[in-house]
MMTF fields as JSON, N, C-alpha, C and O atoms, coordinates in Angstrom:
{
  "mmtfVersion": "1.0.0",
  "mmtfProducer": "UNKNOWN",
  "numBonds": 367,
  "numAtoms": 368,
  "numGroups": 92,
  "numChains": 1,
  "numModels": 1,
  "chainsPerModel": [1],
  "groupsPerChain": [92],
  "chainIdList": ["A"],
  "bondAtomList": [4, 2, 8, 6, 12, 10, 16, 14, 20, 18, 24, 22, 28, 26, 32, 30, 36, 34, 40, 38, 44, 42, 48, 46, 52, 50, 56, 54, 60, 58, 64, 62, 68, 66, 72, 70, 76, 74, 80, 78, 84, 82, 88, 86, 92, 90, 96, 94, 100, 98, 104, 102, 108, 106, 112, 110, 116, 114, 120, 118, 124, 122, 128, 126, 132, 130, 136, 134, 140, 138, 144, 142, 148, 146, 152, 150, 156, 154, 160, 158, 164, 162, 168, 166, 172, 170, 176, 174, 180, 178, 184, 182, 188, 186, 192, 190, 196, 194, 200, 198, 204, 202, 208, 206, 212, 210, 216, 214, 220, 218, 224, 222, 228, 226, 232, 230, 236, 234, 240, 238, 244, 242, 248, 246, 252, 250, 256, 254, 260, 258, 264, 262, 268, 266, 272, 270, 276, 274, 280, 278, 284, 282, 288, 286, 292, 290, 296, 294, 300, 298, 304, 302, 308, 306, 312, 310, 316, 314, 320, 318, 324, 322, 328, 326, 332, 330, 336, 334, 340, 338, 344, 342, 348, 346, 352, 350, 356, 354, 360, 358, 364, 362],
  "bondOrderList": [1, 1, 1, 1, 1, 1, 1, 1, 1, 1, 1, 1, 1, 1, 1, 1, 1, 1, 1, 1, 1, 1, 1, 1, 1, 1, 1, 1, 1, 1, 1, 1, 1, 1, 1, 1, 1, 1, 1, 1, 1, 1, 1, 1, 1, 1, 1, 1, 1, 1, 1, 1, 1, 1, 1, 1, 1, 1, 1, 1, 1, 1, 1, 1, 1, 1, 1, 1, 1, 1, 1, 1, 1, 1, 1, 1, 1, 1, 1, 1, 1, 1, 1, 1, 1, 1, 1, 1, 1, 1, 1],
  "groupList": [{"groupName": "UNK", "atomNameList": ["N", "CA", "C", "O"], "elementList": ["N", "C", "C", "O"], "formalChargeList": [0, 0, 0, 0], "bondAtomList": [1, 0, 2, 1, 3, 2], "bondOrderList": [1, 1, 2], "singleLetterCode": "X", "chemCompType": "L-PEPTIDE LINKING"}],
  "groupTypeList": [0, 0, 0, 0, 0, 0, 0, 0, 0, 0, 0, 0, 0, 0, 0, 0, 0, 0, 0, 0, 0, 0, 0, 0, 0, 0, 0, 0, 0, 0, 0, 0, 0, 0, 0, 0, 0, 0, 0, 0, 0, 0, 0, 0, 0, 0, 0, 0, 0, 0, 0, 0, 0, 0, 0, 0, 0, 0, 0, 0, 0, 0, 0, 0, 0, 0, 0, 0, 0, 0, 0, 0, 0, 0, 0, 0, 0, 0, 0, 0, 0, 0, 0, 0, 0, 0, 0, 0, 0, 0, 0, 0],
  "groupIdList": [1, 2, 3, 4, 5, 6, 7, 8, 9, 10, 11, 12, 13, 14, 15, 16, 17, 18, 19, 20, 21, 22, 23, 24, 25, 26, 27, 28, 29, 30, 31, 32, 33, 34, 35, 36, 37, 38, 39, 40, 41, 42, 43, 44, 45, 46, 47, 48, 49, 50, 51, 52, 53, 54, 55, 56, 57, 58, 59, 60, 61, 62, 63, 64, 65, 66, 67, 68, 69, 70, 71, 72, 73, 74, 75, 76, 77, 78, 79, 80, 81, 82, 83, 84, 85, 86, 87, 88, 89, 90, 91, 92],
  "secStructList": [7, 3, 3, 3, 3, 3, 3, 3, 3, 6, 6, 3, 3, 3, 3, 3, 3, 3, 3, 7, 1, 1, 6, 6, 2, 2, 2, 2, 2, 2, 2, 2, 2, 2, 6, 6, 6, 1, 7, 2, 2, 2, 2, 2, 2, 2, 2, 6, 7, 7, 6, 6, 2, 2, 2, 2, 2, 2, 2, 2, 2, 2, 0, 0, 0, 0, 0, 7, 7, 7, 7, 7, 7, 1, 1, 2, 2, 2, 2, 2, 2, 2, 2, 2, 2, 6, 1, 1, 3, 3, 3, 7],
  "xCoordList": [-12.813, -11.429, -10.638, -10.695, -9.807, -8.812, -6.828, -6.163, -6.36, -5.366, -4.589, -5.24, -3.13, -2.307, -1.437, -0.984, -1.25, -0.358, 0.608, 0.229, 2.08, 3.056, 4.168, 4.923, 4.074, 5.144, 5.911, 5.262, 7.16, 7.823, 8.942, 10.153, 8.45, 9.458, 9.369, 8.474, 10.085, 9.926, 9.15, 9.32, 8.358, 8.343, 6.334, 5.484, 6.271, 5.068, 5.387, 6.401, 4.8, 4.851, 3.535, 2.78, 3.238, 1.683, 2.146, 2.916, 0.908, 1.312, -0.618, -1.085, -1.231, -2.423, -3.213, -3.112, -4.245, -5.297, -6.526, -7.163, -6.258, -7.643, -8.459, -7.836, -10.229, -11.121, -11.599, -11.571, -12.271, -12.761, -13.574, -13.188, -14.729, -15.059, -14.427, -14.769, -13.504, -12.969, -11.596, -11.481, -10.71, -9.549, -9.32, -8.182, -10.542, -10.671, -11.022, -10.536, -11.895, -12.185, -10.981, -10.701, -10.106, -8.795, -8.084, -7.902, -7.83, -6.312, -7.335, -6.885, -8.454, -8.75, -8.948, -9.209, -8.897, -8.354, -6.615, -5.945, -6.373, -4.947, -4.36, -3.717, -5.295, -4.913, -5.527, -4.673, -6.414, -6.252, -5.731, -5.768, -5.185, -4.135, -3.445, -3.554, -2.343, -1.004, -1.322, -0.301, -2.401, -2.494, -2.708, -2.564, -3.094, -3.451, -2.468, -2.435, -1.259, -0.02, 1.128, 1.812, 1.153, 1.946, 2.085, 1.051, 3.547, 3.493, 2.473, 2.284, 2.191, 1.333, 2.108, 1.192, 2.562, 2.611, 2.557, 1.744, 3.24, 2.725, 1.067, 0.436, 0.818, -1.146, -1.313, -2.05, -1.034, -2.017, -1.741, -2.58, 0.143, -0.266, -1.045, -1.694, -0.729, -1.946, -3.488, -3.944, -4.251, -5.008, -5.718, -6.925, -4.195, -4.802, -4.432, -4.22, -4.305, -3.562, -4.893, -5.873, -4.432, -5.535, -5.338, -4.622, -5.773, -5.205, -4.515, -4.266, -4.244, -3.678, -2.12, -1.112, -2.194, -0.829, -0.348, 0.874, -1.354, -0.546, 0.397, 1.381, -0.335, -0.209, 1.37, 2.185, 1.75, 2.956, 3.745, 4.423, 3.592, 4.509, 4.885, 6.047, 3.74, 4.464, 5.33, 6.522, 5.022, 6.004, 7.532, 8.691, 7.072, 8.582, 9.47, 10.658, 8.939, 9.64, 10.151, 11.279, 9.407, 10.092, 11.476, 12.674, 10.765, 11.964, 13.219, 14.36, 12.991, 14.243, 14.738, 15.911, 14.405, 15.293, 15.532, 15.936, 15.466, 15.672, 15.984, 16.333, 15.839, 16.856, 16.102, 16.667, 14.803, 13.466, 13.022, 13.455, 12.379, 11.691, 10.301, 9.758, 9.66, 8.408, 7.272, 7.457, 6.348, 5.527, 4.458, 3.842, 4.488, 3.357, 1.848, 1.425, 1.425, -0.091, -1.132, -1.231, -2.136, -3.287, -4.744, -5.62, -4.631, -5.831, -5.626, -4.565, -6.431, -6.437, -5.961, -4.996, -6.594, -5.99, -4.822, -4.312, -4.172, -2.806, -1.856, -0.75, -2.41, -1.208, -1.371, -0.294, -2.499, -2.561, -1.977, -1.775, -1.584, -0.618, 0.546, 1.464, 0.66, 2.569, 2.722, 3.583, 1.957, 2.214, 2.414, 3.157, 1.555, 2.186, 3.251, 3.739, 3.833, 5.019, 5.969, 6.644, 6.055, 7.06, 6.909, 7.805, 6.073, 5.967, 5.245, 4.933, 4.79, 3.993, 2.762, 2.521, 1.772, 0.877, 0.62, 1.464, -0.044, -0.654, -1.744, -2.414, -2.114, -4.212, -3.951, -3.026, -5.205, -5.561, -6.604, -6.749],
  "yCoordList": [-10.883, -11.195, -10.946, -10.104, -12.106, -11.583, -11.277, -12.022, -10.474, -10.726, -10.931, -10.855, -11.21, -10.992, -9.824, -9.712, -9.115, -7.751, -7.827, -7.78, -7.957, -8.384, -7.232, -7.299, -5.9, -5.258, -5.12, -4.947, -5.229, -4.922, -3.777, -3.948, -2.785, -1.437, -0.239, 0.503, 0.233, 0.718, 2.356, 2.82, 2.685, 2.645, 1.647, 1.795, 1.095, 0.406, -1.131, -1.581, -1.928, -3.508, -3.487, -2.828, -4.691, -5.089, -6.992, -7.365, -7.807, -9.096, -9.307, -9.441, -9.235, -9.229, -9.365, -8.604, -10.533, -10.882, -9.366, -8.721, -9.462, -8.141, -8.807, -9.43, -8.694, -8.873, -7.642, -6.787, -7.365, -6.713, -7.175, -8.312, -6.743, -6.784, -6.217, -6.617, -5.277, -4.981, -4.436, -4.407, -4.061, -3.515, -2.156, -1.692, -1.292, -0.065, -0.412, 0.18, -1.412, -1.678, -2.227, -1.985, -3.169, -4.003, -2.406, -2.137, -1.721, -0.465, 0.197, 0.283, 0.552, 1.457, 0.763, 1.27, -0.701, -1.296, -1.134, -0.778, -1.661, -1.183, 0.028, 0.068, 1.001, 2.344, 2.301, 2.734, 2.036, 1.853, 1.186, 1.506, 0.103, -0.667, 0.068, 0.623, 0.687, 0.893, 2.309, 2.647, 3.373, 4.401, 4.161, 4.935, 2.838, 2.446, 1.739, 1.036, 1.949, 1.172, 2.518, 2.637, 3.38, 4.521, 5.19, 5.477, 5.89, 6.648, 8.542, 9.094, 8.82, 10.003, 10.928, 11.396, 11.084, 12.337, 11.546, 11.997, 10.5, 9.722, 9.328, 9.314, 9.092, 9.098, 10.447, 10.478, 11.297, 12.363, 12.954, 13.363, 12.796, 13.161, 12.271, 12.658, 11.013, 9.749, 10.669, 10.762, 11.315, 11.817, 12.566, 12.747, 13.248, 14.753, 14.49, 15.407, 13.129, 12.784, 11.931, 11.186, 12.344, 11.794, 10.135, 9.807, 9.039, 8.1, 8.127, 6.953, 8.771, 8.641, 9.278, 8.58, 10.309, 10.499, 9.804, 9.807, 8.843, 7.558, 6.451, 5.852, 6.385, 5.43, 6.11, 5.253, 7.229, 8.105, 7.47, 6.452, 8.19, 7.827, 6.747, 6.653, 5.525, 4.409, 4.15, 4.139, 3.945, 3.509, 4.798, 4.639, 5.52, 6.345, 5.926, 5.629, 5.921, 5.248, 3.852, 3.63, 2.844, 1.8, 2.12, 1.847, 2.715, 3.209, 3.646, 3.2, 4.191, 4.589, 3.969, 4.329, 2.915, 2.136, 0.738, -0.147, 0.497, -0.69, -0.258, -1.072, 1.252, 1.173, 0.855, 0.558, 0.892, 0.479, 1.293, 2.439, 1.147, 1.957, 1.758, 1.745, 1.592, 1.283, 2.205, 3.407, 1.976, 2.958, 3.795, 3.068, 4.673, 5.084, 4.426, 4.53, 4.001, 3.411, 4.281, 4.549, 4.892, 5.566, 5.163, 5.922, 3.616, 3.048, 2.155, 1.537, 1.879, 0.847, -0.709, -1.423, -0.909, -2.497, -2.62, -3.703, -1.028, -1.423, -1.277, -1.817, -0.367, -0.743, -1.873, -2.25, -2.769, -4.419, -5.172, -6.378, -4.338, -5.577, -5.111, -5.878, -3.791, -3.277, -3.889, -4.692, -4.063, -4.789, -6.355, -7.036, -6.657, -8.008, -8.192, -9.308, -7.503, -7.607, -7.851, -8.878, -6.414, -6.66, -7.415, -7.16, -8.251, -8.967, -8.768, -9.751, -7.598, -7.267, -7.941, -8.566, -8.054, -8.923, -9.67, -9.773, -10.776, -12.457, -12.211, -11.692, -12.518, -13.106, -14.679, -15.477, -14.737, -15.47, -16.616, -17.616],
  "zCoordList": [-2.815, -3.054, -1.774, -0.878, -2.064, -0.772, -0.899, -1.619, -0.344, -0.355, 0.936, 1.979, 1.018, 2.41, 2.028, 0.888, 2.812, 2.976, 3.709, 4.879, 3.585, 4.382, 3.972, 3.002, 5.172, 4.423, 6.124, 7.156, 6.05, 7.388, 6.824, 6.957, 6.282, 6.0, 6.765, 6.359, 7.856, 8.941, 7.884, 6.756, 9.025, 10.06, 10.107, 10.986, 9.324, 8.37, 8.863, 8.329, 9.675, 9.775, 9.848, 10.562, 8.61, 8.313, 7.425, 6.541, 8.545, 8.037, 8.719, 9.85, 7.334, 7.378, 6.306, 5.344, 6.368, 5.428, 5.618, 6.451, 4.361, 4.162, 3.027, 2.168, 2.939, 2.175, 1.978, 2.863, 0.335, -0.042, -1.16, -1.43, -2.104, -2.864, -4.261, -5.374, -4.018, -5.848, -4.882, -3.657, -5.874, -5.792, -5.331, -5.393, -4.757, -4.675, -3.107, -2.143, -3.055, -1.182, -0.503, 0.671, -1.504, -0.876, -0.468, 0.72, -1.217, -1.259, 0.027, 1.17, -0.241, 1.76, 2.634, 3.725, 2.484, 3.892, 4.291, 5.261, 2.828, 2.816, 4.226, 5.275, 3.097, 3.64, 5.021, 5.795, 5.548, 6.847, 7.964, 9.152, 7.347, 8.013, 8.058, 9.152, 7.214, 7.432, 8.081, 8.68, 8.229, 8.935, 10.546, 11.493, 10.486, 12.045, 12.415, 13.424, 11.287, 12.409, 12.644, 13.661, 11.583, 11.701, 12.525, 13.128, 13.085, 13.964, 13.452, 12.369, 14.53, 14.787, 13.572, 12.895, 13.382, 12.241, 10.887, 10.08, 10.511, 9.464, 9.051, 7.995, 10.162, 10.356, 9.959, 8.974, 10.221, 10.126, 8.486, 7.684, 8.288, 6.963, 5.756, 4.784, 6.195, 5.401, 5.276, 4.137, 6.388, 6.408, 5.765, 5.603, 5.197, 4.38, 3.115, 2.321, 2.766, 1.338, 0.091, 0.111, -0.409, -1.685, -1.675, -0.729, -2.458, -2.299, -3.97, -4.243, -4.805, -5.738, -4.91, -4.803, -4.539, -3.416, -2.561, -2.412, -1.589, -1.136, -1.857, -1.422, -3.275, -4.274, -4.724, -5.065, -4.747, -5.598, -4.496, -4.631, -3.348, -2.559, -1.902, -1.505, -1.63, -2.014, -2.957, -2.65, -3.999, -5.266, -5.445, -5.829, -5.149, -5.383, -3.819, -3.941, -2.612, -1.941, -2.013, -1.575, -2.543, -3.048, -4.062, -3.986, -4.862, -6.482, -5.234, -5.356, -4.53, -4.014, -3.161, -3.066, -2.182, -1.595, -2.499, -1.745, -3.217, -4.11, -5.506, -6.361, -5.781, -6.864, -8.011, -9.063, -7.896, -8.874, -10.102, -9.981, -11.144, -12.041, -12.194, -13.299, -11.039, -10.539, -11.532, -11.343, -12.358, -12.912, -11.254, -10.475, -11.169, -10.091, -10.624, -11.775, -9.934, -10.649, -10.246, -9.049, -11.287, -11.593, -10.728, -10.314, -10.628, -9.639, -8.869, -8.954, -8.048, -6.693, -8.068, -7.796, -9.084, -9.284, -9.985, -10.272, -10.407, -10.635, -9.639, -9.634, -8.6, -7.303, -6.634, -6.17, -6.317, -5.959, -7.068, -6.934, -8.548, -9.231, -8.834, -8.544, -8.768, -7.954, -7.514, -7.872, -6.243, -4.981, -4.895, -4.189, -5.791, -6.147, -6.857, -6.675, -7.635, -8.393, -7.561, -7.477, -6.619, -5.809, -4.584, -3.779, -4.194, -2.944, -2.0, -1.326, -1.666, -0.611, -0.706, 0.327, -1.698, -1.774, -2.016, -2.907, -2.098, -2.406, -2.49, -1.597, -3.523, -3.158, -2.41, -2.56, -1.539, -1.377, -1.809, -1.106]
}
């Protein structure tokens, strides 16, 4: 499967086709994209973070600049439907 990942929310710009086999390989490319674009202390705390804690804090940072009632999602294929909800992703 593939999707496109298009997020330009500082301090995070990602406009990139990622392949994976399930929804759990798409979200740690994910997650390595956006750790390999972050500045140095954002990388490092990505690092020490679970990916159910990446997943929180995505969505509660969305909820809060847009004013959202975003559910936090539990696994890699309900945050690739977040993410599609709100725009950041496309399958391809």
């Amino acid at each position: 499967m593939k999707i496109r990942v298009t997020i330009n929310q500082a301090p995070i710009h990602i406009d990139e086709v990622l392949e994976g086999a399930s929804e759990d390989d798409l979200f740690r490319k994910f997650r390595e994209e956006a750790a390999s674009r972050a500045p140095f202390f954002v990388k490092m705390a990505m690092k020490t973070m679970s990916d159910q804690a990446i997943r929180q804090k995505i969505v509660e940072s969305y909820n809060h600049k847009f004013k959202a009632s975003e559910p936090v999602p539990s696994t890699a294929k309900e945050f690739i439907a977040f993410a599609e909800r709100v725009g950041f992703v496309k399958r391809v």
